[in-house]
C-alpha positions as CSV (number, residue, x, y, z in Angstrom):
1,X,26.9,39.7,-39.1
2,X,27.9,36.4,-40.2
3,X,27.4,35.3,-43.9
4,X,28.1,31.8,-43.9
5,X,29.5,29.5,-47.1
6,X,28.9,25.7,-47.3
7,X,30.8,23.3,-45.4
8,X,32.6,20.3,-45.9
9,X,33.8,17.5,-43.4
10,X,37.0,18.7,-41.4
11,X,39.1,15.7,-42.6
12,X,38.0,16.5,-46.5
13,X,38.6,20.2,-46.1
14,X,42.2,19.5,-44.5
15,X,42.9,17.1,-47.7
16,X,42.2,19.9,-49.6
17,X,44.3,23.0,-48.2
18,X,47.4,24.3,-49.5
19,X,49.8,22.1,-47.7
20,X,52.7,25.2,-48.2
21,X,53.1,27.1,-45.2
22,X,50.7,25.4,-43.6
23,X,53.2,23.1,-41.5
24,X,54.7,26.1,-39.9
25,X,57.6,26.9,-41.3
26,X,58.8,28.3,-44.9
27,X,60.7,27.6,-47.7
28,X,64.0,29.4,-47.4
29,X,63.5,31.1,-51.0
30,X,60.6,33.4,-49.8
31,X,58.9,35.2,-47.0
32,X,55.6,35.8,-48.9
33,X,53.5,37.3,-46.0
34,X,53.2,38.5,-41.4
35,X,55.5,35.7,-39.7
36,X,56.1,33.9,-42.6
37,X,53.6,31.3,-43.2
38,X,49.5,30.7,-42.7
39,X,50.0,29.7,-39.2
40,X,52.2,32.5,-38.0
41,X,54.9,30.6,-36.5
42,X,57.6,32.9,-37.3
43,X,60.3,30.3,-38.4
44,X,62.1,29.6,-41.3
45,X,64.7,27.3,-42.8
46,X,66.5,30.2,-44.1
47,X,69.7,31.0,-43.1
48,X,71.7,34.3,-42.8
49,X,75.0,34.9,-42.1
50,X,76.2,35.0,-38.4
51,X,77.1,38.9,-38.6
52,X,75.0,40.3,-41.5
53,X,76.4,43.9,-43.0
54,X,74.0,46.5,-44.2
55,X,73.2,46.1,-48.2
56,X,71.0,48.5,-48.9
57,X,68.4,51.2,-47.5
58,X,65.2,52.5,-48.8
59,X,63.9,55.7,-47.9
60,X,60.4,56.4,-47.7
61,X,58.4,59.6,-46.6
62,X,57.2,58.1,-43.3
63,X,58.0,55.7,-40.7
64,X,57.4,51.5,-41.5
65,X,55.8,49.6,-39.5
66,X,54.3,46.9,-42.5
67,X,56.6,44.2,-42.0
68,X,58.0,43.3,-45.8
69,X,57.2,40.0,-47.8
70,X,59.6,38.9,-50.3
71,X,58.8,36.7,-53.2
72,X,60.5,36.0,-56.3
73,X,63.4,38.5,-55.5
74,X,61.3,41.0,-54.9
75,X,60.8,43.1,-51.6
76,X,56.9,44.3,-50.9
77,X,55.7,46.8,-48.1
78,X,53.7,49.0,-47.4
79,X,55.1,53.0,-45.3
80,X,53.0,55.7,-43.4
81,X,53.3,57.6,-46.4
82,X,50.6,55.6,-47.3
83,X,52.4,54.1,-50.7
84,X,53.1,50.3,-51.2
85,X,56.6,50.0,-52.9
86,X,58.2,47.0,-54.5
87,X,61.6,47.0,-54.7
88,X,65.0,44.5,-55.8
89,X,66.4,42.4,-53.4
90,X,69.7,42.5,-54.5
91,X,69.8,46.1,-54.5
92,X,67.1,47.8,-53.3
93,X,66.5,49.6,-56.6
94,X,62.6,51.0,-57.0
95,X,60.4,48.6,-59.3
96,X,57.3,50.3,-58.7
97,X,55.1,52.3,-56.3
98,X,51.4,52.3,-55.4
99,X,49.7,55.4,-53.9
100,X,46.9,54.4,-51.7
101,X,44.3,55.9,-49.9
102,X,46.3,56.3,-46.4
103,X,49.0,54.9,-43.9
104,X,49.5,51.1,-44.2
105,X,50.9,49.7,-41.1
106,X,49.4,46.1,-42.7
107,X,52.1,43.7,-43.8
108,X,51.2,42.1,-47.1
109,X,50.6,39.2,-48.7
110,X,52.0,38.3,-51.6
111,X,50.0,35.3,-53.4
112,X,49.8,33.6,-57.2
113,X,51.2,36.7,-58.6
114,X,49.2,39.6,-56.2
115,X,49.8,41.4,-53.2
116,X,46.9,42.2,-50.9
117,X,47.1,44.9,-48.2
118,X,44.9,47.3,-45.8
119,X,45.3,50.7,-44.6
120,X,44.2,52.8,-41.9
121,X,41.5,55.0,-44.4
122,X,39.4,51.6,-45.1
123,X,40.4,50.4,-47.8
124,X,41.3,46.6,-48.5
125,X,43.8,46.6,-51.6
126,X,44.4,43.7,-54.4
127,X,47.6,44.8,-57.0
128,X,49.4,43.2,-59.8
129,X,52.5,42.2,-58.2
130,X,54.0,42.7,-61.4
131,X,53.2,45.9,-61.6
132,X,51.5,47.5,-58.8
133,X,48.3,47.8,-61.0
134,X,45.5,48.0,-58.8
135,X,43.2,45.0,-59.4
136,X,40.4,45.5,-57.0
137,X,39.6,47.2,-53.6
138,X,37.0,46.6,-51.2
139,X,35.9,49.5,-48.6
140,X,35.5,49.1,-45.2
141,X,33.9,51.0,-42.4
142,X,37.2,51.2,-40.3
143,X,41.2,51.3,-40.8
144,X,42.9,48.0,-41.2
145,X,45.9,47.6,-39.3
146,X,45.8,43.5,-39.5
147,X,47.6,41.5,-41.9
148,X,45.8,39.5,-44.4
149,X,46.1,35.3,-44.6
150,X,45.1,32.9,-46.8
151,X,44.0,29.1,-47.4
152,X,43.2,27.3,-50.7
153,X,39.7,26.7,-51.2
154,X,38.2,23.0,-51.4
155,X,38.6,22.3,-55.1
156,X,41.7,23.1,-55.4
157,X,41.3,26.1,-57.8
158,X,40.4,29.2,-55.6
159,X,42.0,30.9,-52.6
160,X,40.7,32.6,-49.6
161,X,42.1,35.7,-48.3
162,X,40.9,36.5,-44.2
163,X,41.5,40.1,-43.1
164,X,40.4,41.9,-39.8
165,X,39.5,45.2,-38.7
166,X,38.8,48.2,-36.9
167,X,35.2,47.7,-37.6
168,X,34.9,44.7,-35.6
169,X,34.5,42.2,-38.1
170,X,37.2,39.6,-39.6
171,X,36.3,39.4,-43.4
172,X,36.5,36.2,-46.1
173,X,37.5,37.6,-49.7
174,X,37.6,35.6,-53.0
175,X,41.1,36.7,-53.8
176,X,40.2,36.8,-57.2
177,X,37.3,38.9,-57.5
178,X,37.5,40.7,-54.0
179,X,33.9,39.4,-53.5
180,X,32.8,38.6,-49.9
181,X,32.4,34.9,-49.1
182,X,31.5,35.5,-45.6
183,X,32.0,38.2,-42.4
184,X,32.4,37.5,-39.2
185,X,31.2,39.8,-36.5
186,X,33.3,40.5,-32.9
187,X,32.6,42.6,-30.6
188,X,35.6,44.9,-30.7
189,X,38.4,46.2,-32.3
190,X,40.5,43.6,-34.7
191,X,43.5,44.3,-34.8
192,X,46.3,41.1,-35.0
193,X,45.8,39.2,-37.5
194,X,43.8,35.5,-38.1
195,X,46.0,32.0,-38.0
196,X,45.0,29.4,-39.9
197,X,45.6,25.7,-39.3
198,X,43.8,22.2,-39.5
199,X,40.7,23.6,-40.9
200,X,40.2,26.8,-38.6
201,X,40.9,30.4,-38.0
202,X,41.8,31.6,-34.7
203,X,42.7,35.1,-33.4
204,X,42.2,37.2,-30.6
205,X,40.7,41.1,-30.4
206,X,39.8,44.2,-27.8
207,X,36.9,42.2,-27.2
208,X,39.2,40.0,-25.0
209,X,37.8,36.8,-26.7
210,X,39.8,33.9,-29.0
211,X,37.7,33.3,-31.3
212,X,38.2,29.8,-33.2
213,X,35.7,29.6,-36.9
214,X,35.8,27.1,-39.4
215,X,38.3,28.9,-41.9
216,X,36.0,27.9,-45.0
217,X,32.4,28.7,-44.1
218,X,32.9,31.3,-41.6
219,X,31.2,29.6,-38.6
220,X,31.8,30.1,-35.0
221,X,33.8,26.7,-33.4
222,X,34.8,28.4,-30.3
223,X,34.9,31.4,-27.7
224,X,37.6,31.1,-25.2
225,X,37.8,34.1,-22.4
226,X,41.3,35.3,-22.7
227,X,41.1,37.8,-19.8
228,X,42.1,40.7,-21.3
229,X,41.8,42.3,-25.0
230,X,44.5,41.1,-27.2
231,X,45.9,43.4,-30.4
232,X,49.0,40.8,-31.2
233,X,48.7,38.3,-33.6
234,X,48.9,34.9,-32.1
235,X,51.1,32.0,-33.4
236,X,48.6,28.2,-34.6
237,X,50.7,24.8,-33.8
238,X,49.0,21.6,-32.8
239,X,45.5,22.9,-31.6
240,X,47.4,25.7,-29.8
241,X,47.3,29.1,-30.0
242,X,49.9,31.3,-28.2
243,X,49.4,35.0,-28.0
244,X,49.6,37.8,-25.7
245,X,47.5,40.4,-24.3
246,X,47.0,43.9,-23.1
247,X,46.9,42.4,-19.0
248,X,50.4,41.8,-19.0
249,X,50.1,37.9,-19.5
250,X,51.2,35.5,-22.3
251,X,48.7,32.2,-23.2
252,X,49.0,28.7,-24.3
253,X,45.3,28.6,-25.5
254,X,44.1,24.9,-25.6
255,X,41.6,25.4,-28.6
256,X,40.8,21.5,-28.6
257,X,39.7,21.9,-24.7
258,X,38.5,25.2,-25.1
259,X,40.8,25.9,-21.8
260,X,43.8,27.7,-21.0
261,X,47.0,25.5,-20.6
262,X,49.4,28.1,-19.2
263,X,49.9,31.4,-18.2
264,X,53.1,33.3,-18.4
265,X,53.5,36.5,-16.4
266,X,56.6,38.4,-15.3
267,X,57.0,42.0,-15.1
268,X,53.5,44.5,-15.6
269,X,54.0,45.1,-19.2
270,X,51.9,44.5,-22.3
271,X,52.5,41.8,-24.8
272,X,51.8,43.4,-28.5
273,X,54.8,41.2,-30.3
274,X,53.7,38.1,-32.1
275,X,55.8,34.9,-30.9
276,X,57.7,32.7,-33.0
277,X,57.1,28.8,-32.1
278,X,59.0,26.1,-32.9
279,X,59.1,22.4,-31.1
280,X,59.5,23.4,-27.9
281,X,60.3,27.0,-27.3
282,X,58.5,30.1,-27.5
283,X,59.8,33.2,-28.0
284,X,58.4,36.6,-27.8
285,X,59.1,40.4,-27.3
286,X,57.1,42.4,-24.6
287,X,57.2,46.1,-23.6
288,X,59.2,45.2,-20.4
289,X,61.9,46.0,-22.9
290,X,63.0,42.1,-23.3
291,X,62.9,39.1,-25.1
292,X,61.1,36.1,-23.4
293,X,62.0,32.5,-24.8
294,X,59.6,29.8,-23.0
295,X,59.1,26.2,-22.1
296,X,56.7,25.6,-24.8
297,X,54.9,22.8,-22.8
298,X,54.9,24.3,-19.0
299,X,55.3,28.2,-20.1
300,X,58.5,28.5,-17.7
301,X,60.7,31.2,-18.8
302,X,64.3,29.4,-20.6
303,X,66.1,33.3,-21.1
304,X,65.3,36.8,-21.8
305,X,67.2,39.2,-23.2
306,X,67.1,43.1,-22.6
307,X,66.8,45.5,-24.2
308,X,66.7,49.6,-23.6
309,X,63.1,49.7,-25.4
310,X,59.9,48.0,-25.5
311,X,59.7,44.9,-28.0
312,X,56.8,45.2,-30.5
313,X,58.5,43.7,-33.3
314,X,57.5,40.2,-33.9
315,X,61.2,37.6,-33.4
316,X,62.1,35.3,-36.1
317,X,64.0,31.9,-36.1
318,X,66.3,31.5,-38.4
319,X,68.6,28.3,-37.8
320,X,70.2,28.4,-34.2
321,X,69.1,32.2,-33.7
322,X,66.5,34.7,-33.3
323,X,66.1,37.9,-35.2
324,X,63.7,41.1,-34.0
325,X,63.8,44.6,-33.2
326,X,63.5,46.9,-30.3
327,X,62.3,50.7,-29.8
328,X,65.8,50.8,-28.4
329,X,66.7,51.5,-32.0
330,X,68.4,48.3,-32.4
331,X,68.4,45.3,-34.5
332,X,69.6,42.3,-32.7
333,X,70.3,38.7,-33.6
334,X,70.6,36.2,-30.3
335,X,71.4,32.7,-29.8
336,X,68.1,30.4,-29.6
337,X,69.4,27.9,-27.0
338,X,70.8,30.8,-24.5
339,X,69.8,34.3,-25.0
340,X,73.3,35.3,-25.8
341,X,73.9,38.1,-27.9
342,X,75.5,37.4,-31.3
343,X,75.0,40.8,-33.4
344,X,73.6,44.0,-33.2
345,X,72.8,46.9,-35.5
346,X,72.0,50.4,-34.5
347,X,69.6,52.0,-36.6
348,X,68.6,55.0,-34.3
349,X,65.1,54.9,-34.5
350,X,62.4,52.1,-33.4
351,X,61.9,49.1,-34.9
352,X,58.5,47.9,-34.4
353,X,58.3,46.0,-38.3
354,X,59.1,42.6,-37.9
355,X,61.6,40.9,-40.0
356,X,61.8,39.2,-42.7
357,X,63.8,36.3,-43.6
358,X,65.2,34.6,-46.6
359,X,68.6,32.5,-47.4
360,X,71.0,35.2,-47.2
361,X,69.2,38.0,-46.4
362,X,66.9,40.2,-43.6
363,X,64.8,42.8,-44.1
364,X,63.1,45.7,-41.4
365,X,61.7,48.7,-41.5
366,X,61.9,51.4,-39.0
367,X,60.5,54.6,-38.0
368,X,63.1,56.4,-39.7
369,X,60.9,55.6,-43.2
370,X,63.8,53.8,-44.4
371,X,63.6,49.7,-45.2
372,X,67.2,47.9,-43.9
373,X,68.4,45.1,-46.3
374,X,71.1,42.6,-44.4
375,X,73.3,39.9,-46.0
376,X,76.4,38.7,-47.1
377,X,79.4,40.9,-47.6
């Protein structure tokens, strides 16, 4: 089913949008949703310090694997305990908790002042971010495991929030009212998340199709035969789409040309990380148990790094070095330009949250239930 909203002329509509986080890369003061920013880039002007030391840990009653947003000094995510916590930054002290309806493995988004959020029992959350009032829900007919995104509506008064799932469609909500401004029907399993960039959505699912909609109205653009079905979330810069997928190959997806630029392939693993992107690297984490950091324009492998677990954690640059985890039980922070290993931490347990990043601090979940604050001494 697709329930289509008016239009407007691509160059208007771009005029219009949100120009925050839209660019690719975030402010250093807060990491307000998955990868960061709208286009999922993974990259921030944040900086941390070149051997973090442990702050603070959260417990929870189940493993993490919603990757944390962090806005206004607050921490937000959601556990397998099915609860949505929001706790201090500087300490990790408890502001409030929200039982849901089941396990959230989405990573939320935290926008004007409300956090929005799926779980795997169908339900598509809106709270006060104040005070994890719950402000609306819509029910689905399948789990959510994607991470919401967003874009500011022409007008300049409303936003958009975009959410996929199990169900096979990717859904528009007015993130407002939680009404439905338009649904978008695949033909299989959603389960990254959408990018959003220059006027479009794009995002891959099982159905081993990118599929590239105008992000307003709802209406296909594109279909682009990626080869195999794709459950990462892929990365939007300059009419690009990287991502990988299930067949053991990474993609530069031309969405201008509707083509394929390159193909990366290495070992027979999986790709389920979502890259990070910035001018002319890419780096990404794949079940061969490494890193991979490529030639953004050719795909040619620059480094990799190894690890003794497979890499579903999404990297993050901060400054001259990438941040991830590995089901090694490891946090790691490595050098962007070579690979080489600057820090470690060993939490014991796998890491498959992503992390997130803001000027003096880094925050991951693991499968332990606990959340890991990094930082200064």
């Amino acid at each position: 089913m697709n329930r289509s909203a008016s239009s407007l002329p691509l160059a208007i509509l771009i005029s219009l949008m949100s120009v925050a986080g839209l660019r690719g890369r975030n402010a250093s003061s807060d990491w307000p949703m998955f990868r960061g920013n709208p286009r999922l880039t993974g990259v921030t002007e944040a900086r941390i310090p070149a051997k973090p030391v442990l702050r603070w840990t959260f417990k929870t009653s189940s493993e993490v694997k919603s990757s944390a947003a962090i806005v206004g000094g607050r921490v937000f995510f959601g556990s397998g305990d099915s609860n949505c916590y929001c706790l201090k930054l500087d300490d990790g002290s408890r502001l409030w908790t929200f039982a849901s309806d089941g396990p959230i493995d989405s990573s939320p988004l935290v926008l004007d002042g409300r956090v929005y959020f799926g779980t795997a029992n169908t339900n598509f959350y809106c709270l006060d971010a104040t005070t994890g009032r719950e402000l609306w829900k819509y029910g689905l007919d399948e789990k959510v495991l994607s991470s919401p995104n967003w874009i500011q509506l022409p007008g300049g008064t409303k936003r958009q929030v975009l959410i996929g799932c199990y169900d096979f469609n990717l859904y528009a909500f007015d993130a407002g009212t939680g009404k439905t401004n338009w649904v978008y029907a695949t033909g299989n399993y959603i389960n990254g998340s959408p990018a959003i960039g220059d006027g479009v959505t794009a995002f891959g699912g099982c159905d081993a199709i990118i599929h590239v909609l105008d992000v307003v109205a709802g209406r296909k653009v594109k279909e682009i035969e990626a080869g195999a079905y794709i459950a990462a979330s892929g990365a939007l810069v300059d009419d690009h789409l990287y991502v990988g997928h299930y067949e053991n190959a990474f993609l530069s997806v031309n969405l201008k040309e509707g083509k394929i630029d390159w193909t990366y392939r290495d070992r027979n693993f999986p790709y389920l990380s979502s890259p990070a992107v910035t001018g002319d690297r890419v780096i990404v984490g794949g079940r061969d148990k490494r890193l991979h950091c490529l030639n953004r324009s050719t795909g040619e492998a620059v480094w990799t790094f190894p690890t003794r677990g497979k890499v579903d954690s999404s990297p993050v640059v901060t400054g001259g070095t990438v941040v991830f985890g590995s089901d090694d039980g490891r946090i790691y922070q490595v050098s962007l330009a070579d690979g080489r290993e600057l820090w470690n931490y060993e939490v014991g347990q796998p890491v498959q949250s992503s992390p997130a990043v803001v000027d003096g601090h880094l925050v991951f979940g693991a499968a332990d239930g606990v959340v890991y604050c990094f930082g200064d001494k």
